[in-house]
C-alpha positions in Angstrom: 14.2 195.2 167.4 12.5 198.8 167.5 11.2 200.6 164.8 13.9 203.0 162.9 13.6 206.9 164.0 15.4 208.0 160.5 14.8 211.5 161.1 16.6 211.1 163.9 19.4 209.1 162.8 19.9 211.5 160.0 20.8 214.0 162.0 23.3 211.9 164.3 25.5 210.8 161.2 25.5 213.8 160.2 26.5 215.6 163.4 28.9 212.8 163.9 30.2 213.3 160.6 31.2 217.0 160.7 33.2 215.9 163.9 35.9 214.0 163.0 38.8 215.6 161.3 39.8 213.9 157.8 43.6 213.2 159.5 42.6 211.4 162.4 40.3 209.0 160.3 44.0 208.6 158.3 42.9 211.1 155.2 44.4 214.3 153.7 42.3 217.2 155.0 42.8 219.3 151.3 42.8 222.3 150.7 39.7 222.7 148.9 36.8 221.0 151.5 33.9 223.0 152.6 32.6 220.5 155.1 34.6 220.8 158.7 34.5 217.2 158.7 34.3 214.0 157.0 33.0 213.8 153.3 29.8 211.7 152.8 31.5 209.3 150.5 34.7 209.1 152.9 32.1 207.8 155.6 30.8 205.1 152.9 34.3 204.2 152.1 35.4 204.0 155.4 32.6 202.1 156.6 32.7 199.5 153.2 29.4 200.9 151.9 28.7 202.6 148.9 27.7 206.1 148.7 24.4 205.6 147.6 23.4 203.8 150.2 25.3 206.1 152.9 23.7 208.9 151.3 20.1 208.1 151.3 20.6 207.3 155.2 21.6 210.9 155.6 18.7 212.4 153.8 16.2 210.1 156.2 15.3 207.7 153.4 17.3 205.0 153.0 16.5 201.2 154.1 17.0 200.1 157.9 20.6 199.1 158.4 21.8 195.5 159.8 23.9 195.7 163.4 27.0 194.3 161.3 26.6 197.8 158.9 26.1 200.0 162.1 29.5 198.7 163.8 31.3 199.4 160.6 29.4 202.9 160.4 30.5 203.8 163.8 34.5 202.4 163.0 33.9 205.5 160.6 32.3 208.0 162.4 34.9 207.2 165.4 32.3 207.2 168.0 32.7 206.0 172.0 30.4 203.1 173.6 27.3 205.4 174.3 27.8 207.1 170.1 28.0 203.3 169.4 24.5 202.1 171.7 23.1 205.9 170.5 23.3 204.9 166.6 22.1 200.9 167.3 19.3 202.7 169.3 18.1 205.4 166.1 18.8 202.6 164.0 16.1 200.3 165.9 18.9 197.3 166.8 19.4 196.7 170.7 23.5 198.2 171.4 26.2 195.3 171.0 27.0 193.9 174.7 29.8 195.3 176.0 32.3 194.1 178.4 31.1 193.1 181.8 32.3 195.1 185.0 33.3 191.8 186.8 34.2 191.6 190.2 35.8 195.1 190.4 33.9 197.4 192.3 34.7 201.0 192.6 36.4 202.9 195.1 34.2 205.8 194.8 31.5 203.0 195.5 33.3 201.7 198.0 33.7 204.6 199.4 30.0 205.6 199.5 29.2 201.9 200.8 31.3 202.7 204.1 29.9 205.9 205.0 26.0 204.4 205.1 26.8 203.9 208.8 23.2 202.9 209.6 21.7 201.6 206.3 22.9 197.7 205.7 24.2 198.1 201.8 25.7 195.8 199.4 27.0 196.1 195.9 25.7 192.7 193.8 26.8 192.0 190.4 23.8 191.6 188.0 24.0 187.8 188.4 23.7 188.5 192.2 26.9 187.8 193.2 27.5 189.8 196.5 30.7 191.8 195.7 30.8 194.2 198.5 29.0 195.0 202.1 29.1 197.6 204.5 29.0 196.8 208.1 25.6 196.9 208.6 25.0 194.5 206.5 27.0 191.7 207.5 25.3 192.2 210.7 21.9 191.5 209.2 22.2 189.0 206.5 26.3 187.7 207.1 29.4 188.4 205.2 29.7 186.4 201.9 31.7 188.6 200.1 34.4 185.9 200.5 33.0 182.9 199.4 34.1 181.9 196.0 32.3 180.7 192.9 28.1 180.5 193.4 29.0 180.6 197.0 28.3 184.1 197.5 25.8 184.6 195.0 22.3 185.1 196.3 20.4 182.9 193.9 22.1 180.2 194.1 22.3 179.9 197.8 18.3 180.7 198.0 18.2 177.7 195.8 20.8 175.5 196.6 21.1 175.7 200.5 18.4 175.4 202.8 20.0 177.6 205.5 19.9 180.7 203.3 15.9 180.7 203.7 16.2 180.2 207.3 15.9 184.0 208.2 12.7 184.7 205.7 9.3 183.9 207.1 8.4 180.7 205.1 5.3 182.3 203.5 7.6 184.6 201.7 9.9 182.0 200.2 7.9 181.7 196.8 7.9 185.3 196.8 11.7 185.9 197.0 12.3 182.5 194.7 10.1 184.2 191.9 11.9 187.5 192.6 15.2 186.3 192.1 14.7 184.0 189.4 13.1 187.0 187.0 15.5 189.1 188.0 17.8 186.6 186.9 16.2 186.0 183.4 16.7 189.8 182.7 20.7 190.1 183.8 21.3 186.5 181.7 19.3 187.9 178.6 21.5 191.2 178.8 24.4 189.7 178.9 23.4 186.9 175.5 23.8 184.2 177.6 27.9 184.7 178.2 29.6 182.1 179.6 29.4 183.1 183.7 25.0 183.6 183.1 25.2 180.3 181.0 27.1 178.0 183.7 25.3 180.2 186.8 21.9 178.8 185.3 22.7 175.5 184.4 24.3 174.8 187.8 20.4 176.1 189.2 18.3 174.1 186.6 20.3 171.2 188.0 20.2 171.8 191.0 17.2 172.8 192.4 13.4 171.5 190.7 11.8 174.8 192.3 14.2 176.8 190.2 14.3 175.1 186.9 10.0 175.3 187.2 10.1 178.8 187.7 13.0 179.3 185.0 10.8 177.5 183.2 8.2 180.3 183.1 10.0 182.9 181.5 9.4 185.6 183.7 11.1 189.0 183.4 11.4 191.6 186.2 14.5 193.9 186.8 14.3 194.4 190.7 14.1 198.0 191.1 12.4 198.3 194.5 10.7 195.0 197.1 9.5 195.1 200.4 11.2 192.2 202.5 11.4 190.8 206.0 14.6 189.6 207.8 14.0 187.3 211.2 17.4 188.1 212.5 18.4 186.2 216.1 19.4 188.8 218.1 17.1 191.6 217.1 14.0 190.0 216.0 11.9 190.4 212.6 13.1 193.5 210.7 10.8 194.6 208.0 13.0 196.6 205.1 12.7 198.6 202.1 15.1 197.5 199.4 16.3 200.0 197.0 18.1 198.9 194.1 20.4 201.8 192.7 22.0 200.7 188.9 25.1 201.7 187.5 24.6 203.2 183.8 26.3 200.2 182.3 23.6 198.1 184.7 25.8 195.0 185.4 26.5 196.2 189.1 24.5 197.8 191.7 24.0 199.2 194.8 20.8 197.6 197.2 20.0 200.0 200.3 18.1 198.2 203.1 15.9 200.8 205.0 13.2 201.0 207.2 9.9 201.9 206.4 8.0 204.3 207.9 6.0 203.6 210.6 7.2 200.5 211.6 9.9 199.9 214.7 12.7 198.4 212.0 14.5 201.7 212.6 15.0 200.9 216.4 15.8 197.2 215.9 18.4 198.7 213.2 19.9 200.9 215.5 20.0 198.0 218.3 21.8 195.6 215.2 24.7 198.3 215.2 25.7 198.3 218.7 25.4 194.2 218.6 26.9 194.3 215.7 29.9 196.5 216.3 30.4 194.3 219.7 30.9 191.4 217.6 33.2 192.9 214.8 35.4 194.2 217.9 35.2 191.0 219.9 38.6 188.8 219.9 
């Protein structure tokens, strides 16, 4: 919880308030009202409050108000998702959760994914399930998109089978195992611990001792931007740049695997497409 900006939240109520006609909130509109909006005590009895109390919030006074009083405030006020998280935020309450994006990813996305000809991209759920790649990418890490359950999630197979660390140079491992496991910690504490973050982590603990030390630790790092290497058999090491791109709502996003500059990766990129393409096109 953050402090309460009541200057600001003032100002939003009452903004929002002077928006919404008295008819659509199911009142008469009257002839005689000089607001263009809602009345301050037809918020409060909207919202199950009493005027008082609405009141003093409007005049930037008035006591901080619980999350259960905000949802019924913005019930009143009518307001979408980002009026509801914009209120919660004023008011000094982290927004609500909201409903996860799941596995659906898209089709502008998807769109975007398939014209990176030469940047290996994938679109991973917050949890790091791997929901879509471009060619590219199969090519440099392999196509898991179709592998149900924890199968094609990322933590769970650097965890839980040895073969996923197989193409990482083995002084990097504890690297990447912190990586993902912070990372992890953030999406789970997001989402409250909702039943697919819940089972995901208690599958790991169980699992795998490496992971349930780390998880252990309480460590918390979005993953923004990392530097990694892939040992790919055809082409050799390929050093990368990963650039994690998140969607507003932050439960997908988009990881762009590019070469940095300076190095060769560019080349053995560039080499990974023609060998790639020859195997995507071979019977």
């Amino acid at each position: 919880m953050t402090t309460i900006d009541r200057r600001e939240l003032a100002d939003f109520l009452r903004r929002s308030r002077d928006r919404v006609r008295p008819q659509d909130a199911g009142l008469p509109a009257g002839p005689r009202r000089r607001t263009p909006g809602l009345r301050r005590e037809e918020v409060a009895q909207l919202a199950g409050m009493s005027a008082d109390y609405y009141i003093r919030l409007e005049q930037a006074r008035g006591p901080q108000p619980s999350p259960q009083m905000l949802a019924a405030l913005a019930r009143a006020l009518r307001l979408d998702t980002d009026g509801r998280d914009h209120l919660h935020l004023l008011a000094g309450h982290r927004p609500p959760a909201g409903p996860t994006a799941g596995d659906h990813v898209s089709p502008g996305l998807l769109h975007l994914l398939d014209q990176l000809e030469t940047t290996p991209a994938q679109v991973l759920s917050d949890l790091g399930d791997v929901l879509a790649q471009n060619a590219m990418a199969r090519a440099l890490l392999g196509g898991v998109c179709t592998v149900s359950e924890h199968g094609r999630n990322v933590v769970w197979r650097w965890f839980a089978d040895s073969r996923a660390r197989a193409a990482y140079p083995a002084e990097e491992h504890a690297y990447y195992s912190r990586l993902h496991v912070a990372d992890l910690r953030a999406a789970v504490g997001r989402r409250s611990h909702d039943p697919a973050s819940t089972r995901l982590v208690d599958r790991l603990r169980a699992a795998s001792e490496e992971f349930a030390d780390l998880w252990a630790e309480h460590e918390v790092a979005v993953r923004r931007h990392s530097r990694m290497r892939v040992v790919h058999p055809v082409v050799g090491p390929v050093d990368l740049d990963c650039q994690v791109l998140l969607a507003p709502e932050g439960e997908q996003r988009l990881v762009l695997h590019t070469p940095p500059p300076g190095t060769d990766a560019g080349e053995r990129l560039a080499l990974l497409r023609v060998v790639g393409a020859e195997q995507f096109t071979a019977p």
